[in-house]
N, CA, C and O atoms as a CHARMM CRD file, in Angstrom:
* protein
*
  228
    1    1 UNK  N    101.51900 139.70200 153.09900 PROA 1      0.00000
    2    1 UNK  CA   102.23300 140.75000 152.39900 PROA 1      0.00000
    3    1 UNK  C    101.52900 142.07700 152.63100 PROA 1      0.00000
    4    1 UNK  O    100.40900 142.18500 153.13100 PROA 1      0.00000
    5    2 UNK  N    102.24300 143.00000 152.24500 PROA 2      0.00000
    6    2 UNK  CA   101.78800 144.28600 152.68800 PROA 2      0.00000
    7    2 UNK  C    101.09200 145.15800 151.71500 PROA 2      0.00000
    8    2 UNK  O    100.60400 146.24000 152.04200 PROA 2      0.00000
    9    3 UNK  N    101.04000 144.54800 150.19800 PROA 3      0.00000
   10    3 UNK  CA   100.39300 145.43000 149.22400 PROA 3      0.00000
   11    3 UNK  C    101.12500 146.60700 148.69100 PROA 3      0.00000
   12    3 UNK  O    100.59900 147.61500 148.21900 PROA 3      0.00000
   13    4 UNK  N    102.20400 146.40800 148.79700 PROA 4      0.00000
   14    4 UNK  CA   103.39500 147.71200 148.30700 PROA 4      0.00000
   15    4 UNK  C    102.94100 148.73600 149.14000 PROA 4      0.00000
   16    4 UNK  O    102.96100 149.83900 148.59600 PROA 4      0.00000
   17    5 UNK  N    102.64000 148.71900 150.00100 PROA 5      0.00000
   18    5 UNK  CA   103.01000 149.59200 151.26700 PROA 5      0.00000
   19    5 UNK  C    104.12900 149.58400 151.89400 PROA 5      0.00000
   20    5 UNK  O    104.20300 150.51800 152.69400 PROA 5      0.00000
   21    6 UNK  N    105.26000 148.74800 151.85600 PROA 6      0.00000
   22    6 UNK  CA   106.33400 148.91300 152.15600 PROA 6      0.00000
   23    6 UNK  C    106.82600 148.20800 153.62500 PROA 6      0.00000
   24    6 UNK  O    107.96500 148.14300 154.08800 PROA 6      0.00000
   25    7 UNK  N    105.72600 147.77600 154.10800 PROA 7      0.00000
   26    7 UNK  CA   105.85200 147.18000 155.45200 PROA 7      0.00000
   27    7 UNK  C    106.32500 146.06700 155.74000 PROA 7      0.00000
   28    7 UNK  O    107.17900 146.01900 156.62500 PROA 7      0.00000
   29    8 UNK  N    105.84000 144.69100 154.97400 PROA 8      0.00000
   30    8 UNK  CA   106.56400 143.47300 155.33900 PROA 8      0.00000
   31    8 UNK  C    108.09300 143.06000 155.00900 PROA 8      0.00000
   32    8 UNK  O    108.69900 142.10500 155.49500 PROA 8      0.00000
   33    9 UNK  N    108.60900 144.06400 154.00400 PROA 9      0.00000
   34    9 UNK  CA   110.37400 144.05700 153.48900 PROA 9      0.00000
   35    9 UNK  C    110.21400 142.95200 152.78500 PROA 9      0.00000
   36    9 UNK  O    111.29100 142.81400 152.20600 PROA 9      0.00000
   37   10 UNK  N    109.50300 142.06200 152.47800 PROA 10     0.00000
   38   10 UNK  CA   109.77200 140.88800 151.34300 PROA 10     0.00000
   39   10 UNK  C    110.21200 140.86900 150.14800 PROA 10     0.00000
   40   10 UNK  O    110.46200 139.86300 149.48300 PROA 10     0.00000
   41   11 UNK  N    110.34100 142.16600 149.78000 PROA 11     0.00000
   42   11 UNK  CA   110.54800 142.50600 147.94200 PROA 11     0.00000
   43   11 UNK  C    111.89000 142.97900 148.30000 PROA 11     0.00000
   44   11 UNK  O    112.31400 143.74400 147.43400 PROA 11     0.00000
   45   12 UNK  N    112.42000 142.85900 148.92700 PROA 12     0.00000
   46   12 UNK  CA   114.08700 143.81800 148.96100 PROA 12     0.00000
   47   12 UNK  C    114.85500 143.15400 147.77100 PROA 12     0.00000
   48   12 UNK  O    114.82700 141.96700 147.44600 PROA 12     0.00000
   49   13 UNK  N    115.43100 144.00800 147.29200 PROA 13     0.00000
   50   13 UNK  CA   115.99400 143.53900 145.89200 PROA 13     0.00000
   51   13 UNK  C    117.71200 144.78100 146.12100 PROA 13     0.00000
   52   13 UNK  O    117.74400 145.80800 146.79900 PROA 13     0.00000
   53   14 UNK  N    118.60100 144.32500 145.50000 PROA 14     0.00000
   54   14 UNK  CA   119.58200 144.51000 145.29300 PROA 14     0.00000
   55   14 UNK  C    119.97900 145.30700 143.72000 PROA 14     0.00000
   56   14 UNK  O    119.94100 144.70300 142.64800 PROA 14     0.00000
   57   15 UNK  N    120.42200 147.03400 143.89500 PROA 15     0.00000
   58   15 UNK  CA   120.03800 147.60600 142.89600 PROA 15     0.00000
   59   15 UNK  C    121.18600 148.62700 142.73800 PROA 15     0.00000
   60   15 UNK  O    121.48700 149.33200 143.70100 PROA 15     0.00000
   61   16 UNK  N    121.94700 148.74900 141.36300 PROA 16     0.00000
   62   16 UNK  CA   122.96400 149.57000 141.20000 PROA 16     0.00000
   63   16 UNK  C    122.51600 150.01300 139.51200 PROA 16     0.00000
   64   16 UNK  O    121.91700 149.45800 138.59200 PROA 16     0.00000
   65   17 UNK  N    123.02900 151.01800 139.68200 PROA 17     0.00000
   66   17 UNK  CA   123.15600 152.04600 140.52000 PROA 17     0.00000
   67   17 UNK  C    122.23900 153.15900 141.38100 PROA 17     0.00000
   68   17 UNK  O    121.39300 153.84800 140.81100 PROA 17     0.00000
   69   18 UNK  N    122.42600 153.22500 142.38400 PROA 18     0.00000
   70   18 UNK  CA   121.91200 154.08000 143.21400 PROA 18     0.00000
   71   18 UNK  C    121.22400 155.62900 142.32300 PROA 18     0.00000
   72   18 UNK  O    120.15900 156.20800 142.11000 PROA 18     0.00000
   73   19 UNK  N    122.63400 155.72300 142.05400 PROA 19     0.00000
   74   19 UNK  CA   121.61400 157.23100 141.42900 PROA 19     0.00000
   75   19 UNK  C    120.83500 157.48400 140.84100 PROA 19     0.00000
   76   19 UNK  O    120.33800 158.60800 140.77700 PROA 19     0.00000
   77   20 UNK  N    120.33100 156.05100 139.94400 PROA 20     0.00000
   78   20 UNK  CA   119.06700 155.94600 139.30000 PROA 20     0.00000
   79   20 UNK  C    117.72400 155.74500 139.74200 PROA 20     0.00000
   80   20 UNK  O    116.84000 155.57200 138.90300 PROA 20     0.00000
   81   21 UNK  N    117.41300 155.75100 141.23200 PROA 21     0.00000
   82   21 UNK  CA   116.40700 155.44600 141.74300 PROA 21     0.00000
   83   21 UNK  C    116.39800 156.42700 142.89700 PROA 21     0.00000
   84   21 UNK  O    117.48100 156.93600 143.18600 PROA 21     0.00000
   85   22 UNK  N    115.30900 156.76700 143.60500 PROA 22     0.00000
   86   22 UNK  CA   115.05700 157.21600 144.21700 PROA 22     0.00000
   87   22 UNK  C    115.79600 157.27200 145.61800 PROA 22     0.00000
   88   22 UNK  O    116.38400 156.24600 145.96200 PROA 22     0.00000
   89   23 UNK  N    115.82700 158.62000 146.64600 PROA 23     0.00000
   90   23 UNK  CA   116.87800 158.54800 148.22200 PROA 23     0.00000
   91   23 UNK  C    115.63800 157.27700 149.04400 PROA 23     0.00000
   92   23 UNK  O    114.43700 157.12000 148.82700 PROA 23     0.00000
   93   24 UNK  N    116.58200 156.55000 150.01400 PROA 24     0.00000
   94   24 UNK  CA   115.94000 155.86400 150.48400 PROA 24     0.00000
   95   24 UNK  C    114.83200 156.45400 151.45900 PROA 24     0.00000
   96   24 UNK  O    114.50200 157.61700 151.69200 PROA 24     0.00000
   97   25 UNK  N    114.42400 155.36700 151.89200 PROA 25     0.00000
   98   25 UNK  CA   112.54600 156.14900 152.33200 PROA 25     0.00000
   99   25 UNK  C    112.81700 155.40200 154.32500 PROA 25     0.00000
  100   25 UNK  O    113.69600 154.73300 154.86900 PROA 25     0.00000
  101   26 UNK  N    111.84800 155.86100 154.65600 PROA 26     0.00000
  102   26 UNK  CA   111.48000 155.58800 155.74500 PROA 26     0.00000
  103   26 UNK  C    111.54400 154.06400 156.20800 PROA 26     0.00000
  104   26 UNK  O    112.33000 153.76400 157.10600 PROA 26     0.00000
  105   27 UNK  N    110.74600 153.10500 155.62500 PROA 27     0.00000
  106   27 UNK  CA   110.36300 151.81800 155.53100 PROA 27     0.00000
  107   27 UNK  C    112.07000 151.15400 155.11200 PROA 27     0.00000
  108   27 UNK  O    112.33700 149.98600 155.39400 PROA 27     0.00000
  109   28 UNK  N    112.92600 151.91000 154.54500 PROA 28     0.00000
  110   28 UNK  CA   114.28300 150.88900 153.81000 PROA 28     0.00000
  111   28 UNK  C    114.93900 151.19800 155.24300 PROA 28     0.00000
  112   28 UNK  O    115.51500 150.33300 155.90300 PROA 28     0.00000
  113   29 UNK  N    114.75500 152.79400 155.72200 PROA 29     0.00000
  114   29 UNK  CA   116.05300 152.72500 156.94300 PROA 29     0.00000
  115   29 UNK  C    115.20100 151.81900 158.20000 PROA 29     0.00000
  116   29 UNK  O    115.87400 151.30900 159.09600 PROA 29     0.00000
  117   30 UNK  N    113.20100 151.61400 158.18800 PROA 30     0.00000
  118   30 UNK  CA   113.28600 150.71200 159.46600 PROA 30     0.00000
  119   30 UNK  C    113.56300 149.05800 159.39100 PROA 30     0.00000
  120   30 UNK  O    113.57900 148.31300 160.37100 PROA 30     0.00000
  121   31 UNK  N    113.77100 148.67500 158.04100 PROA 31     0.00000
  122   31 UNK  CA   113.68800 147.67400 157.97600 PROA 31     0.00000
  123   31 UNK  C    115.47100 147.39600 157.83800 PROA 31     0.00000
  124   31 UNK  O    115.99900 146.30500 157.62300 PROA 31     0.00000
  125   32 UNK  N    116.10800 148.59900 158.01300 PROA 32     0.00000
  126   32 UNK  CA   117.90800 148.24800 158.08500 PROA 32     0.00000
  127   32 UNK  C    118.37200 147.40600 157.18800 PROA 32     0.00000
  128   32 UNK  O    119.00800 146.37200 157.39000 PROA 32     0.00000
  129   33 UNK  N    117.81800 148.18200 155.53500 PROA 33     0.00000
  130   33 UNK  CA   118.35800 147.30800 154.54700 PROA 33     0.00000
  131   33 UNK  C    119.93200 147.80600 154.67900 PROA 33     0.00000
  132   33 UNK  O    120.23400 148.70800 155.46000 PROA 33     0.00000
  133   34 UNK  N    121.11400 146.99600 153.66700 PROA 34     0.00000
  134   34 UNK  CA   121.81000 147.15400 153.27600 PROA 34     0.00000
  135   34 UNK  C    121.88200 148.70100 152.88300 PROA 34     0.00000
  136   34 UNK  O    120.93300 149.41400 153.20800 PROA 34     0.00000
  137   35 UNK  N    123.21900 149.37700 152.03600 PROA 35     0.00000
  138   35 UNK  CA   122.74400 150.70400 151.46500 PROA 35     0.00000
  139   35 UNK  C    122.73600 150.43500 149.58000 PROA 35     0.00000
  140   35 UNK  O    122.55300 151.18600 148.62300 PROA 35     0.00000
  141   36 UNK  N    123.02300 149.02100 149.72600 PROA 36     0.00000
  142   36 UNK  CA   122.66000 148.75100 147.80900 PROA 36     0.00000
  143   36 UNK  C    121.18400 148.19000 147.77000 PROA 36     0.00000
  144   36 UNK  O    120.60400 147.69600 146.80300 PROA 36     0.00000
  145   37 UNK  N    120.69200 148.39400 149.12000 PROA 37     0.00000
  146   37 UNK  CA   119.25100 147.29500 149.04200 PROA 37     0.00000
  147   37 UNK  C    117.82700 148.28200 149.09400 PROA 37     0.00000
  148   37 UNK  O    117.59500 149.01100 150.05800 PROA 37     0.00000
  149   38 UNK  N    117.09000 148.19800 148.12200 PROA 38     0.00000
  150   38 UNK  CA   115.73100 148.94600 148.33600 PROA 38     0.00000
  151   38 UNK  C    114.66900 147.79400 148.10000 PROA 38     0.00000
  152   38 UNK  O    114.83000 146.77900 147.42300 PROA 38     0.00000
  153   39 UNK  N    113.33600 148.25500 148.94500 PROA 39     0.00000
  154   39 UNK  CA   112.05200 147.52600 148.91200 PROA 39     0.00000
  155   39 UNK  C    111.87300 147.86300 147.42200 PROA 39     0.00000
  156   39 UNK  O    112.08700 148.99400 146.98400 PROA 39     0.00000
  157   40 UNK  N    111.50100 146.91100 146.72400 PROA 40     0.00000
  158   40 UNK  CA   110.84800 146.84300 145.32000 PROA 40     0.00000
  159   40 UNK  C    109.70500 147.43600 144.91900 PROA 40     0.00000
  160   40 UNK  O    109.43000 148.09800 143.91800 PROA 40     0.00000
  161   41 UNK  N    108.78500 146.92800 146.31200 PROA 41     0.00000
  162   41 UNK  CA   107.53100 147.82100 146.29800 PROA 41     0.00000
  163   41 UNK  C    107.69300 149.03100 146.27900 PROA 41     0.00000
  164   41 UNK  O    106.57000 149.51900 146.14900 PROA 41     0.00000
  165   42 UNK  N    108.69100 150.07900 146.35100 PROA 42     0.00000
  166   42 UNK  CA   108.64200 151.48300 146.64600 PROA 42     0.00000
  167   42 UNK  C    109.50000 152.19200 145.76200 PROA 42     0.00000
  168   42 UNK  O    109.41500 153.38200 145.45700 PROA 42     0.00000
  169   43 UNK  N    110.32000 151.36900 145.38600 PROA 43     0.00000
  170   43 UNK  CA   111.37700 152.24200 144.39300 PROA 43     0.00000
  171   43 UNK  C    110.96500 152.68500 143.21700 PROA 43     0.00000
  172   43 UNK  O    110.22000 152.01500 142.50200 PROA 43     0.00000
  173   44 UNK  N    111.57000 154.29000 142.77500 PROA 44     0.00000
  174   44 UNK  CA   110.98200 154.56500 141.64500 PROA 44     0.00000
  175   44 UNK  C    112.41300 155.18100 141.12800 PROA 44     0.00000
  176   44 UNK  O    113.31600 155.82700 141.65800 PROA 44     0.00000
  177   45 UNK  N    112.07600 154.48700 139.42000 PROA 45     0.00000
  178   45 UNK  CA   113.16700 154.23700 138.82500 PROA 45     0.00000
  179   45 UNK  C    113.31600 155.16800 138.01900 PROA 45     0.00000
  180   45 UNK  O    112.29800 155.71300 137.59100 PROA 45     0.00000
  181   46 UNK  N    114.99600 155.75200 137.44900 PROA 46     0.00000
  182   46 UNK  CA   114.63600 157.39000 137.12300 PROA 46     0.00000
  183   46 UNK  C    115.52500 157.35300 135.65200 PROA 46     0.00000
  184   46 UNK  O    115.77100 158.35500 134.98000 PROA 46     0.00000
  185   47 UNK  N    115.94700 155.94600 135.31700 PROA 47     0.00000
  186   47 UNK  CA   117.51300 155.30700 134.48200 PROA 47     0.00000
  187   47 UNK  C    117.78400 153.85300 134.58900 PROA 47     0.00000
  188   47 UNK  O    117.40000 152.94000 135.32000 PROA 47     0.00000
  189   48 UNK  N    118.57200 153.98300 133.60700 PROA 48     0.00000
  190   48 UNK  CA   119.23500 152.49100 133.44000 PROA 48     0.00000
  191   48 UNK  C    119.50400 152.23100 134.95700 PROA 48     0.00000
  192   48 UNK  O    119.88800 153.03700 135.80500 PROA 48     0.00000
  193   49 UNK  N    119.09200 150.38000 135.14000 PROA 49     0.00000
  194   49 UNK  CA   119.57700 149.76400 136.99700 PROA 49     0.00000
  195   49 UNK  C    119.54400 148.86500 136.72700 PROA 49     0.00000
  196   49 UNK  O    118.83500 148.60900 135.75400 PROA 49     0.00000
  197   50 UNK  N    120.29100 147.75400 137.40000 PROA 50     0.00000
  198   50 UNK  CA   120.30900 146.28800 137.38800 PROA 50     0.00000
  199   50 UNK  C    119.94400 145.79300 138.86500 PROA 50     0.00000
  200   50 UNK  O    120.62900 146.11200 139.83700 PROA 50     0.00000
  201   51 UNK  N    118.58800 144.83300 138.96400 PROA 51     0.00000
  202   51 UNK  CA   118.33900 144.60900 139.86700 PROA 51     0.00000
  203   51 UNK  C    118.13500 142.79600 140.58000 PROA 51     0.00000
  204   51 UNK  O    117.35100 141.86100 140.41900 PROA 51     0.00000
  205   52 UNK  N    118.87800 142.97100 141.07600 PROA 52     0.00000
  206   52 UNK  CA   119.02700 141.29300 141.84800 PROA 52     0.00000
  207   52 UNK  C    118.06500 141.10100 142.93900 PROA 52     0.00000
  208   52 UNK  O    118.01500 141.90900 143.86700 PROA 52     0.00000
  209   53 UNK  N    117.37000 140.17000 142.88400 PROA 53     0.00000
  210   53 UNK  CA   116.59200 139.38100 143.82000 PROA 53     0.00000
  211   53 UNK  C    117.52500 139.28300 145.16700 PROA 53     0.00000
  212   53 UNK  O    118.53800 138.70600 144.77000 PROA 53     0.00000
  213   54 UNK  N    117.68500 139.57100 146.60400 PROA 54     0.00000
  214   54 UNK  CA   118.23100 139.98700 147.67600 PROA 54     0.00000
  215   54 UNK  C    117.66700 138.21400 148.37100 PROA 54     0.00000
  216   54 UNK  O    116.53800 137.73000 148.44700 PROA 54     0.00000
  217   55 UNK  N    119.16200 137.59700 148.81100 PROA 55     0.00000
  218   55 UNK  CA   118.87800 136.30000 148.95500 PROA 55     0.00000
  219   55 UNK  C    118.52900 135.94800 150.87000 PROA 55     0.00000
  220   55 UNK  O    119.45100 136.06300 151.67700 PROA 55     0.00000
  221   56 UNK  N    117.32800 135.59800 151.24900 PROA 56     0.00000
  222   56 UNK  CA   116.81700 135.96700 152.94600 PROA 56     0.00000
  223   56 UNK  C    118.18400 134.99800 153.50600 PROA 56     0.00000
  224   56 UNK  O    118.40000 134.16300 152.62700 PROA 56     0.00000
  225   57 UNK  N    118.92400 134.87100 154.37600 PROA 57     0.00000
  226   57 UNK  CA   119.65700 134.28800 155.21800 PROA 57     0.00000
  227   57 UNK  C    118.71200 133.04900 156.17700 PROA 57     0.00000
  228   57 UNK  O    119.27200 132.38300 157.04800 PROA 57     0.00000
């Protein structure tokens, strides 16, 4: 794991609403999340969000 550095994408979690958290970062567009999907390790939360565990394929 990467230590919430944002590097290994293992924490991707599934999070609405958007406007409550932070624009996506560097590490969400290289790791080509979804656009409802942010690294856990990095998100900072600004409001009410509901967040789902993002299931690996």
């Amino acid at each position: 794991n990467c230590r919430g550095h944002g590097l290994c994408g293992k924490c991707v979690v599934e999070i609405e609403p958007l406007e409550n958290v932070n624009p996506r970062t560097f590490f969400e567009n290289l790791h080509k999340l979804e656009p409802h999907q942010k690294l856990g390790c990095r998100v900072k939360v600004y409001g009410d969000i509901t967040v789902k565990a993002a299931i690996a394929d």
